[in-house]
N, C-alpha and C positions, 0 to 999 in steps of 0.2 A: 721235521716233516715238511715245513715249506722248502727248502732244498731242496729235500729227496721224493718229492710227491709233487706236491702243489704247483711244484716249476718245471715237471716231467708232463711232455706235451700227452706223452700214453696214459699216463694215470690219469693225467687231467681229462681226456676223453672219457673213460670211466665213470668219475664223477660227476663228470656234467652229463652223464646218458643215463644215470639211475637218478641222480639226485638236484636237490635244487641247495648248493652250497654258499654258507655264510660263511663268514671269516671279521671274529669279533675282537678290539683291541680289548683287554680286559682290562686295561687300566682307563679304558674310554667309556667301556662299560660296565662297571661293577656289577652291577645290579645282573646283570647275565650271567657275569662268572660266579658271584655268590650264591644265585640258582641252581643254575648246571652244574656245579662245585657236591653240592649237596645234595643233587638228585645223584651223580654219577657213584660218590659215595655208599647211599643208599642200595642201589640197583647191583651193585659190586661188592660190596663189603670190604674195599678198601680204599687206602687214603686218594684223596686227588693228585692234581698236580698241572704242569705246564708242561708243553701243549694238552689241552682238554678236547676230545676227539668226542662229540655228540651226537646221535642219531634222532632226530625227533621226527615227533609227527607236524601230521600240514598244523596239527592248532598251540603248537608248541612240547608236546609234551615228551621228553624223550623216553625210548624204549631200550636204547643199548648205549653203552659209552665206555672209554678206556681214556687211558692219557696217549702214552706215545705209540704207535702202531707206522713199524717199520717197510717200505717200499717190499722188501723180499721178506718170506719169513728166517726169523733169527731171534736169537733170545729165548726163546719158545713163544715167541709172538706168532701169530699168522702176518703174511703179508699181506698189506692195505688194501692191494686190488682185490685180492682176492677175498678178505674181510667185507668190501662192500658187496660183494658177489651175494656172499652168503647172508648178509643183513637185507638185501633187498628181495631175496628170499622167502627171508623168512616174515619180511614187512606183508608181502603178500601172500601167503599161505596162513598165517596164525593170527589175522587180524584179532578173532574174539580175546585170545590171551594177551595180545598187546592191551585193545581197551581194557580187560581187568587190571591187568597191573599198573596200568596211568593212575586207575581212579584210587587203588590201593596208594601210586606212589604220590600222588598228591592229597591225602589225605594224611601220610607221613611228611612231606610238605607243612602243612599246616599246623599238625601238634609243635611244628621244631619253634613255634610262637609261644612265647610264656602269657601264661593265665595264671587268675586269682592272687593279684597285685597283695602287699602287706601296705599296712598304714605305718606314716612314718612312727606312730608314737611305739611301734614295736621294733625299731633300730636301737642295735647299740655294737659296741666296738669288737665281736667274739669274730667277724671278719677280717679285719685287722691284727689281730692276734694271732688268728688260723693261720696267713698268709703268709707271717713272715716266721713261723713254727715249719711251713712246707718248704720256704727257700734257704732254711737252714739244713732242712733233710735233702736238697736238691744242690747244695751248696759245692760242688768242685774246691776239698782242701788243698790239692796239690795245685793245680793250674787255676784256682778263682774262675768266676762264672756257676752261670746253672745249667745244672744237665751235663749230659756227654757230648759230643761229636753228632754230626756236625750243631757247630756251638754258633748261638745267636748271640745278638748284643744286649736284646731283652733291657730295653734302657725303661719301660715300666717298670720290672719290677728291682732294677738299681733306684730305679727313682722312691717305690716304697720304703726300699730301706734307708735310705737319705730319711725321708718322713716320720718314719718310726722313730731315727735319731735322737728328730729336732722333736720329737713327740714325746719320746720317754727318756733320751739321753741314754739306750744303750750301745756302748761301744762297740759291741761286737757284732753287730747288725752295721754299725758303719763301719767297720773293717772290711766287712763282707764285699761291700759297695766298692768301699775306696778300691780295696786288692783287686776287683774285678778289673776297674778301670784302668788302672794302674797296668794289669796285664795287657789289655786289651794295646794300650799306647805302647807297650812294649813290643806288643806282636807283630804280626804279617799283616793280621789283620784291618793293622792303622798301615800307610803310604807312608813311610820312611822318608821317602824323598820326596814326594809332592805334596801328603797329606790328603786327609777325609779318608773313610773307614770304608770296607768292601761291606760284601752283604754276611756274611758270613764265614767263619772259621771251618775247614774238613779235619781237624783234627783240636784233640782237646789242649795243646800247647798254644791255640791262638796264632799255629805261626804260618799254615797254608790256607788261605783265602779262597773261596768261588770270588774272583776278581773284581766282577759288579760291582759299581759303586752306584748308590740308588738314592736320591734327594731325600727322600724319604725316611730312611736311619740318621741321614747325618744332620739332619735340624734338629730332631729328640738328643743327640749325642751332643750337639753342641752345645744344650742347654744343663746339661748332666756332667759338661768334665768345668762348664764354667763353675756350677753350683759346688762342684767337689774344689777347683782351686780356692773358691771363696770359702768352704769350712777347713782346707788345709794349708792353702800359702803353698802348697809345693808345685814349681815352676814345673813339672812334668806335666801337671795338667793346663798349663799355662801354653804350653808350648803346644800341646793337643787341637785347644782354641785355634791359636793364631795360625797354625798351618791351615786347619782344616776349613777354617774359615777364607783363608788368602786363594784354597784350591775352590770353593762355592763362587767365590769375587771371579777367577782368573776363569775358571771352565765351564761352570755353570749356570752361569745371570747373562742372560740374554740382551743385546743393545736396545731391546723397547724396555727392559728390567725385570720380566719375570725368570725365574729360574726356571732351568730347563729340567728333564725327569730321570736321566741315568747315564751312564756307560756303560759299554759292553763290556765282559769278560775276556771278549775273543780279540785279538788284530792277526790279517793277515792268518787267519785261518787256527789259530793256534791260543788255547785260552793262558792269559798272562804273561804273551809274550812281550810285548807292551811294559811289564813292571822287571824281569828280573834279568840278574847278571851272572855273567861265569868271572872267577880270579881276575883273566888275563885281560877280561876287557875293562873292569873297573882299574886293574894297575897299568891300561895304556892311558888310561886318563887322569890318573894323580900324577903327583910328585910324592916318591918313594916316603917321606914324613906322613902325607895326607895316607898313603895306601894304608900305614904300619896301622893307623889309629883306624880308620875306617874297615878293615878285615879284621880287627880283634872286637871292633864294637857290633857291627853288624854280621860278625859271625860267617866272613869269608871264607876263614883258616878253618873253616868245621868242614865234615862231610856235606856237599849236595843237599838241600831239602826239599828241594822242586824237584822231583818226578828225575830223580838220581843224577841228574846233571846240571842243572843250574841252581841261584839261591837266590829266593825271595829275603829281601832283608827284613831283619828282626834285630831288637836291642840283645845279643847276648850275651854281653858282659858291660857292667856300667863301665862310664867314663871315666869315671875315680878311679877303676881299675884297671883300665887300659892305661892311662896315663901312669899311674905307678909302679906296669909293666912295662913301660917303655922310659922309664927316668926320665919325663918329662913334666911342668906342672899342669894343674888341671885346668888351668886358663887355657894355658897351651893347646892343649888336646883337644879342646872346644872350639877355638881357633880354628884348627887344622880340620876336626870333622866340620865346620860348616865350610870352609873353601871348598873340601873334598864335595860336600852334597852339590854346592853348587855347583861344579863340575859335572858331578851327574842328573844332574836335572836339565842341565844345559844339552848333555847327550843324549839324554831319552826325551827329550821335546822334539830331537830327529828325525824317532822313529816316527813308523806306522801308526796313528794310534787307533783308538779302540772306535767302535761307532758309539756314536751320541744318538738319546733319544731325544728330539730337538721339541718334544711335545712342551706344555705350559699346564698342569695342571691345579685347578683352585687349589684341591686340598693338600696335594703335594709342598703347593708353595705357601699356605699357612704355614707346613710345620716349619719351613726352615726358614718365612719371613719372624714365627715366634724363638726357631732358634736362635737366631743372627741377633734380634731385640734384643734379648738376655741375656747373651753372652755380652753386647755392645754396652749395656748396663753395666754390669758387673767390673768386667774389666776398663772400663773406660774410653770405648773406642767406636770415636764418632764415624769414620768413616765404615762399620758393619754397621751402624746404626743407619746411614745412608744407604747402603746396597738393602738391607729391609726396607726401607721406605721407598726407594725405587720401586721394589716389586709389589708393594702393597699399592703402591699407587697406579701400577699396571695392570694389578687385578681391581681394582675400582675404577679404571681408564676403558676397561677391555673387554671383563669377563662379567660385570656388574651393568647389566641394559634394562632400560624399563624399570628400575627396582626389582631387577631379578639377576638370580646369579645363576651365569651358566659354568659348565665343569672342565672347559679345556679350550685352549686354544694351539694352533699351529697354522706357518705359511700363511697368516694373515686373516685366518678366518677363525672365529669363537663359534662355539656352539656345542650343542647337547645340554637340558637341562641337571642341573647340578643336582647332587644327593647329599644323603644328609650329612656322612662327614666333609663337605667342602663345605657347609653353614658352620657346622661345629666345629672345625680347627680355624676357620676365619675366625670367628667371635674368640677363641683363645689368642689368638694373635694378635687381636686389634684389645684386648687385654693388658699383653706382656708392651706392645708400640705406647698405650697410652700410660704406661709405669716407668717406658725407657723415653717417655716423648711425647706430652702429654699435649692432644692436639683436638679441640673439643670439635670438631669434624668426625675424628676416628672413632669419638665416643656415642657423638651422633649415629655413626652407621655401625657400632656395636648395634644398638638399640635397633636401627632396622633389620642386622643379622635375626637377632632375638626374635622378633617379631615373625619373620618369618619362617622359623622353627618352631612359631606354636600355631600359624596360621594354616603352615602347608605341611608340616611333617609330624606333629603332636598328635595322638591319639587320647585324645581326653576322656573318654570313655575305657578304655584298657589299660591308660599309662603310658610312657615312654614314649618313642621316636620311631616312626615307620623308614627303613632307609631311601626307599623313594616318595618324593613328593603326592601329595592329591591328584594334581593333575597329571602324572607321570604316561607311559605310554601301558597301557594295560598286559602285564605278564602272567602266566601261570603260578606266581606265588609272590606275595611282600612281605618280606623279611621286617623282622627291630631286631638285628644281630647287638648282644650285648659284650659279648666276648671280645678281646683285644685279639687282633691277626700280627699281620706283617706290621700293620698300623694301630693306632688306636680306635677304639672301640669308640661308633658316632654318639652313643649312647652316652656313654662313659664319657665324653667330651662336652658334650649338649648338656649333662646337669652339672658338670663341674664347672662349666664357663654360666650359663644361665645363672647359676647359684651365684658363684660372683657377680655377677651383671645388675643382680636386683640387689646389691649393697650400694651401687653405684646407683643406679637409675630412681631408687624406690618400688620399684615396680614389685609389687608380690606374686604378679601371674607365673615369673619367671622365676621364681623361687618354687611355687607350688608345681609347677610341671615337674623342675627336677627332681623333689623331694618323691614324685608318680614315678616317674623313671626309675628311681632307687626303689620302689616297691614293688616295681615292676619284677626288677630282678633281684630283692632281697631272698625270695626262698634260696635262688640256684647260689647264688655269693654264701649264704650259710651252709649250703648242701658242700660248695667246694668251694673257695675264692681261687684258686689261681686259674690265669685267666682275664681275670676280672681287674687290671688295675685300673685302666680307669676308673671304673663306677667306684672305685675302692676309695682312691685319691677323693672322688666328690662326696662321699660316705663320708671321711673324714672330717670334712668340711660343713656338711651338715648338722654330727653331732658337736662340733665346736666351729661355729661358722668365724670366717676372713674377718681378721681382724683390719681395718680400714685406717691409715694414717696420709691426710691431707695435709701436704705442705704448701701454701701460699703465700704470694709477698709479690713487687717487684723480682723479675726478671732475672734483672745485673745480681740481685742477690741469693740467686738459688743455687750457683754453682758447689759451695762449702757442705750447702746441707745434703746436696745429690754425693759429694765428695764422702764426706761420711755414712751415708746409709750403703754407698756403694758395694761393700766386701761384705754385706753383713747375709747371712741366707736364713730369711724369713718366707718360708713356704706356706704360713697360714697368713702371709697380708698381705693387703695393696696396696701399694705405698705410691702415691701420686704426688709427682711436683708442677702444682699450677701457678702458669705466672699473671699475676694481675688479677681483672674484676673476676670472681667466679658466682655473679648477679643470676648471671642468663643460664646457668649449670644447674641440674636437676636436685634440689634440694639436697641430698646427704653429702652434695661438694661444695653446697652454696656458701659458705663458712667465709665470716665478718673480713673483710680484708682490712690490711692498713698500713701506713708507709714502713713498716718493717716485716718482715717474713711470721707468719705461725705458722706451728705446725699443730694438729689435729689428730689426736690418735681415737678412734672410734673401737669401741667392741657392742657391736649389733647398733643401736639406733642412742645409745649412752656413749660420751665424748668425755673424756678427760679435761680440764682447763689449759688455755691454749700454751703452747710450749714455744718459748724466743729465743734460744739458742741453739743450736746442731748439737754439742754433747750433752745438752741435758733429753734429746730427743733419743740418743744411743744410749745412756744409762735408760729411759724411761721403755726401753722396747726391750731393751736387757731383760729389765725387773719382769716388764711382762711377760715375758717368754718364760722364765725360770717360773711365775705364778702358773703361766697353764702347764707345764710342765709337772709340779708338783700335784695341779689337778686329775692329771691324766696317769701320775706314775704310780704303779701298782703297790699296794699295801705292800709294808716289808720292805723293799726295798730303800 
């Protein structure tokens, strides 16, 4: 529409003679789009979408709206001009039905806010259970993933079944996970040759993309193929990492450090042209060895699967068997396809490429400053660990004024006050920073995070998280959206980071808010959970709260014990390595120091005796785990 309307001097006369026109980033404004999302919804009876096309009145309220509405009519759409024609209309002939239907639609509005909170002492795990009963019925046997076409990456609810795992030890719940992953790195999906994940699959084989690649999936992603190399050792998801993370370093982090917000799908007018290859151009750029491996791997020698004439590459046949097709070893073949990639990454750095959104968003850049932590943990790599601390330090440089945090910056200037998921994937982030890099500053401005999620965004009277602040700019509705979208649910992040927060801090206010939150939305998580991973994830942690393991000592001596916990995936603890006095640390980290390392396993506000070795601390987290394990694994079995 901005093309073909908005940048049309004739239509733009139109618009500016009936109306008085806005033009909202939605990623600058949520809080509008999550409005208008759900008024247009209502008022239409069908789903939303991008561009979001609203009609309101002078005091906000809108009266019509559609998504895409084309210059000429087509589709069976009307055309735009003539669409305002007839809305301006009828704005002024039917005033009295517009007012009824505002006050109807904001009164539908309002109920979409959940009431008559449950107490926690009426929680227990049948959500849990539900959830992962629905992603078995939801489960894609042939191609892994949930659901049909077009296929999401849905790294909530991979991330459930990971949890459920390490919760009950069922295998086939983490099969589910792994396979899915395992496709997904197979597919078109993942960047073959550059790496990071598009936004979505058009078909259920994972192997045609909407091209987009969006900061926002590949921080969750990166945290999801780390945690699956750590419970499986297979270098595929090894490999997923380190590309995907090398293309966030190379394209996306910004010289002040923050990460920037996406790539286009389109270059040069044409979506993906940017990504894919014909035969002849991939074999004017190898040597005939490189070709033979690289078209049997990535599926050259196949029919077309881009729009019948070019091919987006996918793994189609492993390397083992390419190389056994070609009598050569599998050293070899590995060899040859990494020359060959290099080659073509060297070529497609030539083209045209896609546009970048050059925006800086807080919450965008939580996920994928907590992606980049976790993965840098796991696998051992100080320098992801670096480009996270860059941009955490850019958004405490930049975006963090006054002790307030604002929600975006670009072209040098910060501003618009932040909502609630920019507080709540901060404080998850400055979480995972202070487990991969324990920095009693970060843990400091956890605790200011905190605080000001219960000062300015906590509804203590109702429960839960309002998603715009107190002092916000007054709208026609305030949402506490519980549901997970494109992102996580601010909800569902606010009690599961708070929840940890007050094992750390002591603090009980931040415990009792999220356990409100959770009651907030316990009826609808029992009526359905899916949906719902977040709140789900912090449910979990609720009825069996984070188990807490403090390691301290000298410095020089922490590397063995970080070395050993490193591969180990413990999704119910915090496992902090502090070096030195921790005098000045808020009591549940204040623990005896002394010229040699403890470590300190805590479950609730009860401590084990202190532990002096690294493998007596990996036997001692073993045993533990298998004890909640057997706590939580259902009779019979």
């Amino acid at each position: 529409m901005a093309h073909e309307s908005f940048e049309d001097p004739d239509v733009a006369a139109v618009m500016n003679a009936l109306f008085v026109n806005v033009k909202v980033d939605r990623e600058e404004r949520p809080d509008i789009d999550q409005i208008y999302q759900s008024a247009q919804q209502m008022l239409t009876q069908r789903n939303g979408g991008w561009p979001l096309t609203m009609f309101l009145t002078p005091d906000q309220v809108p009266f019509f709206g559609g998504t895409y509405f084309p210059k000429s009519a087509r589709y069976g759409l009307p055309g735009f001009v003539d669409l305002m024609r007839r809305v301006q209309a009828y704005y002024a002939g039917k005033r009295g039905e517009i007012d009824e239907q505002n006050g109807q639609l904001l009164a539908a509005l309002g109920r979409t806010v959940p009431t008559s909170p449950a107490h926690a002492s009426e929680f227990d795990d049948g959500p849990l259970e539900a959830i992962i009963e629905f992603l078995r019925a939801s489960y894609d046997e042939t191609h892994a993933g949930f659901g049909r076409a077009p296929k999401f990456p849905h790294p909530d609810s991979i991330e459930l079944c990971l949890r459920h795992w390490a919760r009950t030890g069922d295998e086939s719940v983490l099969a589910m996970a792994v396979e899915t992953l395992a496709r997904m790195a197979r597919g078109g999906i993942f960047d073959q040759v550059g790496g990071g994940f598009a936004r979505y699959s058009t078909d259920d084989e994972w192997a045609i993309p909407h091209f987009e690649k969006m900061l926002y999936d590949n921080g969750p992603l990166l945290r999801l193929y780390a945690d699956a190399f750590a419970i499986t050792g297979d270098p595929l998801f090894r490999r997923v990492v380190e590309e995907t993370a090398a293309w966030v370093m190379r394209e996306m982090q910004s010289p002040e450090g923050g990460y920037y917000s996406s790539l286009d799908a389109d270059s040069e007018g044409e979506e993906g042209k940017f990504y894919v290859w014909t035969p002849d151009e991939v074999r004017s750029l190898l040597a005939p060895a490189e070709f033979t491996v690289v078209s049997a791997h990535y599926g050259f020698d196949r029919p077309p699967n881009f729009e019948g004439k070019a091919w987006n590459p996918v793994v189609a046949r492993p390397l083992e068997a390419v190389a056994l097709e070609s009598s050569i070893a599998v050293d070899e073949a590995g060899r040859l396809l990494e020359s060959a990639r290099a080659k073509l990454f060297a070529a497609r750095e030539r083209r045209i490429r896609p546009g970048r959104d050059d925006k800086v968003l807080a919450s965008w850049n939580a996920l994928m400053i907590g992606g980049m932590a976790h993965a840098a943990r796991i696998l051992g790599r100080p320098d992801w660990l670096a480009s996270a601390r860059r941009a955490l330090d850019f958004v405490y440089g930049t975006l963090w004024k006054d002790d307030k945090l604002l929600a975006t910056y670009k072209d040098g200037h910060a501003h618009l006050n932040a909502y609630l998921d920019d507080h709540a994937f901060l404080l998850a982030a400055l979480l995972e920073m202070l487990e991969a890099d324990f920095r009693a500053q970060d843990l400091a401005w956890a605790g200011e995070i905190g605080e000001a999620l219960l000062e300015r965004f906590h509804d203590p009277a109702g429960g839960g998280f309002f998603f715009t602040s107190h002092d916000h700019e007054r709208l026609i509705h305030r949402p506490k959206p519980g549901h997970d979208n494109a992102t996580p649910s601010g909800n569902g992040m606010a009690a599961w980071a708070l929840n940890r927060l007050s094992f750390l801090t002591g603090e009980n206010r931040f415990r009792q808010a999220a356990e409100g939150t959770l009651g907030l939305f316990w009826p609808a998580m029992r009526k359905g959970p899916a949906g719902y991973g977040s709140l789900l994830a912090a449910l979990a942690e609720t009825l069996v709260p984070p188990r807490t393991v403090i390691v301290n000592g000298p410095a020089a001596e922490l590397p063995p014990w970080r070395e050993g916990l490193r591969r180990e995936y413990l999704p119910d603890s915090l496992v902090l390595l502090v070096p030195g006095d921790t005098r000045e640390l808020p009591p549940p980290l204040a623990k005896p120091a002394g010229p040699q390392v403890n470590a300190w396993v805590c479950e609730g506000v009860t401590c084990m005796r202190p532990i002096l070795e690294p493998f007596q601390l990996h036997e001692t987290l073993i045993a533990s785990r298998i004890a909640r394990f057997s706590k939580t694994r259902p009779s019979g079995d």
